[in-house]
N, C-alpha and C positions, 0 to 999 in steps of 0.2 A: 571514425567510429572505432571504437573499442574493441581489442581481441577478447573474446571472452571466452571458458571454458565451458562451463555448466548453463550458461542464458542465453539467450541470443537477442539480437536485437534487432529489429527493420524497422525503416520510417519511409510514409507514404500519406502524402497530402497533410503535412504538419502532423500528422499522428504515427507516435512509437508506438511500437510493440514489443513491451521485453516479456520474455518466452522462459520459465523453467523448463530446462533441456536437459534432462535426465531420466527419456521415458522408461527404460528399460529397469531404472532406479524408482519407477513412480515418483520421481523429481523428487530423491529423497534429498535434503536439504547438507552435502559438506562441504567440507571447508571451503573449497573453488565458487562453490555456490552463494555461499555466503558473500565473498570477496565480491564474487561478480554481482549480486544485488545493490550494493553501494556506488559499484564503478557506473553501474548502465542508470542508476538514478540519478548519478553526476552530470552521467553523458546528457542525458534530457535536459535537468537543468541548466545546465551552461550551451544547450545548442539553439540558437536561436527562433530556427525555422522548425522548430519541436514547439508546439503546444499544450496537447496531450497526451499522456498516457496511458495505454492499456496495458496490465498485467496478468499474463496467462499462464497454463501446463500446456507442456507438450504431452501426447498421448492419452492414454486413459487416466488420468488424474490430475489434479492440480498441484496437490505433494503430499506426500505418507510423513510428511514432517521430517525433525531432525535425523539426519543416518548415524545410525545406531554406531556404527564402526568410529564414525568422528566424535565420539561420545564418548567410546571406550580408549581412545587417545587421548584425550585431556589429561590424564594422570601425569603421562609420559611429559607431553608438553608442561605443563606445568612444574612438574617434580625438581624440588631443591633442597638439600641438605639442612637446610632450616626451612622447620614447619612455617613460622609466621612467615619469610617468602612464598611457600607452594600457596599460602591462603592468597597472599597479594598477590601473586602471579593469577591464581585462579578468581579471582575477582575482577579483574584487568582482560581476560578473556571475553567475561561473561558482559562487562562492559562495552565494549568491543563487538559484539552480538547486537547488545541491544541498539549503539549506534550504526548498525548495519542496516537495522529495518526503518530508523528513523530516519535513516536518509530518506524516504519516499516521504514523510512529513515534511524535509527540509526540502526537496524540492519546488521548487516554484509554480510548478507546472500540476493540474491536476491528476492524477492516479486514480483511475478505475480497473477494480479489481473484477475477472471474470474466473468464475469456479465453477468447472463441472468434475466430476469425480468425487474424489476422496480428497478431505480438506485436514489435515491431521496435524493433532499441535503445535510447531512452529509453523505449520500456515495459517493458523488464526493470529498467530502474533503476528504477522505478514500482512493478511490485510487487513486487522485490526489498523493497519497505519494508512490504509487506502482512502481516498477520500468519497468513493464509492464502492459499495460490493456487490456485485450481479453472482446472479447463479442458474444452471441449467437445472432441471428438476430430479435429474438422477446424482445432483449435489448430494454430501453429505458431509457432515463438521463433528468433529469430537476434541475436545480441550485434552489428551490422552497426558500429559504427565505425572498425573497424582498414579495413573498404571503403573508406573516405572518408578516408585516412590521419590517422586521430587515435587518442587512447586516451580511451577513456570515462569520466567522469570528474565524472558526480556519483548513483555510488554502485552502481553495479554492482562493478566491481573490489573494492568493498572487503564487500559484504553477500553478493554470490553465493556466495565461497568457504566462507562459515561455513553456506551453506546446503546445498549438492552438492557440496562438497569441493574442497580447492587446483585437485589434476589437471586433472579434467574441468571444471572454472571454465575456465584453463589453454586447455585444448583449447580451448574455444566462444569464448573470446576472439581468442584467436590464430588460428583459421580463419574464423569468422563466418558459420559452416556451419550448414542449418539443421536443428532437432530438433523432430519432432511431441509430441503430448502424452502417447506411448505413452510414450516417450524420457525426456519431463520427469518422469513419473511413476516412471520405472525410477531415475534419479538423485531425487529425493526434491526436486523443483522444486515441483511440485504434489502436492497431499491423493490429487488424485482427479479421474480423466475421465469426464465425462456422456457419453452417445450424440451430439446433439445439443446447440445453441444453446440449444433452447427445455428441454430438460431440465436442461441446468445451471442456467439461470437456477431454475428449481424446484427442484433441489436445494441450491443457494447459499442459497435464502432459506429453504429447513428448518433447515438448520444453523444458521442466522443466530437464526430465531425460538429455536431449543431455547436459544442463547444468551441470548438477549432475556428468555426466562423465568427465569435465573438471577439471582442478589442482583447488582447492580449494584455494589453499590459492590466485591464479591469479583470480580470478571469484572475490574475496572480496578483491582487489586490483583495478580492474575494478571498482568493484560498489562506491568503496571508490574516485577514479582519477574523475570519473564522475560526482558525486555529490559536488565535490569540486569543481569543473570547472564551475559549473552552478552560484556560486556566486563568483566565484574569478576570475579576468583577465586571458588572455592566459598567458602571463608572468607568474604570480602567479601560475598553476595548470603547467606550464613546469618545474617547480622551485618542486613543488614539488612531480612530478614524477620523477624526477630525485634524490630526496630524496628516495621516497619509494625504488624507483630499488637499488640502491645504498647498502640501508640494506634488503630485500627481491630476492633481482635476483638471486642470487647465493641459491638456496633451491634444496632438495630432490625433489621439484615437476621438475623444470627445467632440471633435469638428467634424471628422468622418462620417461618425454615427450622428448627430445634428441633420446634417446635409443630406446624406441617405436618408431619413425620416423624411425630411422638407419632397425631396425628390420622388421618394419612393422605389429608393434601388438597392439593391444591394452593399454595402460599405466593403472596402479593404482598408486592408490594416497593415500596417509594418510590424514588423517581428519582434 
């Protein structure tokens, strides 16, 4: 397992938990943090006996978004005696970003996002990448960079729309107004709101296990057919599921669950 700085990580019955660990920061999103959101998505994906994952805050929030201070350093980082380098330099950062959060897309394994607290601009880009978002009911989301006069820009604008629509995308961009998780729930941001902290967390992790108990290698087959389909035609994403099944349908998991059916028991699965 991974040393990490800013996240932590635990796994318990094929279910990880990586943890924004900056309560005292309200898990404000620097550098360390960044770093470590790609490492601990690696770790999932490449660890066998990891199925699913859940993504949390430690503390009273889930993150106040980007830290301001790692903000006010880019200049420095960046800065080069010829402008068109500081531009290249600073485009190769912000790239760099974006493939940070994209690691939880590239992982194999599903990501379900739990937010209670405060959900602030780069936490929407965050689990904008989740493949599920829960929320407790004292949630709260606001798209905040147009406050800070910029435009957001690794990866909300372009994942939120396809999730709650151009419009209302639109709207919460352009005002940076903020929505509880009644709200997020009404626009189809989140699955589902718990009472509390402590009951999402218990509910995130049933969900999680009923996944967990599923053929492994079909759960990362799913997530794979999905995310594909979201920027390729129907044609395209029938094409190639029909590919994937082709070299994966005939598997040990397929006989498991057959036979469990016929029996009426329970299936295991290999990793």
């Amino acid at each position: 397992m991974p040393t990490l700085e800013a996240v932590s990580i635990s796994v318990d019955g094929h279910i990880a938990t990586i943890r924004l660990n900056r309560p005292d920061k309200l898990n404000a999103m620097n550098l360390a943090m960044w770093h470590d959101i790609r490492t601990a998505f690696r770790y999932v994906d490449e660890t066998p006996e990891i199925r699913v994952a859940i993504l949390e805050g430690e503390g009273k929030a889930f993150t106040a978004g980007i830290d301001l201070q790692m903000m006010m350093g880019v200049g420095a980082q960046v800065r080069d005696e010829c402008d068109g380098r500081t531009r290249e330099n600073l485009r190769r950062v912000i790239l760099d970003l974006q493939d940070t959060l994209t690691s939880l897309e590239r992982c194999r394994k599903p990501v379900l996002a739990a937010v209670h607290g405060a959900c602030v601009g780069g936490g929407i880009d965050l689990i904008s990448c989740a493949d599920m978002r829960y929320c407790s009911s004292d949630a709260w989301f606001t798209i905040k960079e147009i406050d800070i006069g910029m435009v957001a820009d690794v990866g909300t604008l372009q994942r939120l729309p396809r999730l709650i629509g151009e419009g209302m995308a639109r709207e919460l961009a352009y005002t940076a107004r903020k929505f509880d998780g009644a709200e997020a729930k009404e626009m189809r941001f989140v699955n589902r709101v718990f009472e509390s902290p402590e009951a999402l967390r218990e509910g995130v992790r049933e969900i999680a296990a009923s996944i967990a108990a599923k053929s492994p290698l079909s759960v990362r087959g799913v997530k794979e057919m999905i995310s594909y389909a979201r920027d390729h035609s129907v044609a395209d994403g029938l094409n190639y599921v029909a590919t994937w099944n082709a070299a994966m349908l005939m598997s040990a998991d397929l006989q498991a669950a057959m036979m469990a059916g016929m029996s009426k028991s329970t299936p295991t699965f290999k990793d």
